[in-house]
N, C-alpha and C positions, 0 to 999 in steps of 0.2 A: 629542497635546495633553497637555505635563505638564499631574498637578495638585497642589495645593501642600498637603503633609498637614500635622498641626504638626509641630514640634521641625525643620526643616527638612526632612523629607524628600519627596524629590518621586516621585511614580508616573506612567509611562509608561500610557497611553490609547492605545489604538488601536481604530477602530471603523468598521463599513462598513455603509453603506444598501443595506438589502434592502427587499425587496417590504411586509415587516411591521416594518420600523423597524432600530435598528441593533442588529449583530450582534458582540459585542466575540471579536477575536482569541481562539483558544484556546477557547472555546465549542461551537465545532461540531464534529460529528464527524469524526476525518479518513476518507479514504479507506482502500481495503484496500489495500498492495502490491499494483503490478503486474507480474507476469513477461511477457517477452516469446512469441511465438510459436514455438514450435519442436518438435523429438523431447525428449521428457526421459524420462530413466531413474533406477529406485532407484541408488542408490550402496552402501545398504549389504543390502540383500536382492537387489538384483541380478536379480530377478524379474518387474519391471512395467515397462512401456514406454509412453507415452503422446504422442500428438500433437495438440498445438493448433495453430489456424490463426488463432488471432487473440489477443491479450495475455487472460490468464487472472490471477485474483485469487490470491496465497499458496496458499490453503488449498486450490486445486484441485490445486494440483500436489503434491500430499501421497500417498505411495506407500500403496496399498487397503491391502495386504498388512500393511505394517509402520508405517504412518507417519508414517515420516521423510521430510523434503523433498526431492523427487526435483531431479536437474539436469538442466539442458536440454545435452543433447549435440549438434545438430546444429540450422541453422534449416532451415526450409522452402523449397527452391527450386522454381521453376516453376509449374507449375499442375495 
């Protein structure tokens, strides 16, 4: 819903009913990234290995040792 400021300029509204009234775009918190499931390994320590079996937020797949955001080398097959 534009609305109409002075000197012409108009501002774009956007707004969604929730449970406790509405909630304007941009307001809420986003979510974490999600990484998919899989083997992920440091890249650059080369040291830590790790497996999820279900999508994991960013900061879980962060290598103990060093920090840095590990990559998913391989997914999970079978069971």
């Amino acid at each position: 819903m534009p609305v109409d400021m002075s000197k012409g300029k108009m501002v774009e509204l956007q707004a969604t009913l929730t449970q406790h009234g509405e909630a304007y775009q941009g307001c809420s918190p986003a979510e974490p990234a999600r990484r998919p499931p899989g083997v992920y390994v440091c890249g650059e320590c080369g040291d830590a290995q790790v497996t999820f079996r279900t999508p994991v937020e960013e900061y879980k797949t962060k290598c103990p040792k060093c920090g840095t955001l590990m990559q998913r080398m391989a997914k999970i097959t079978g069971t």
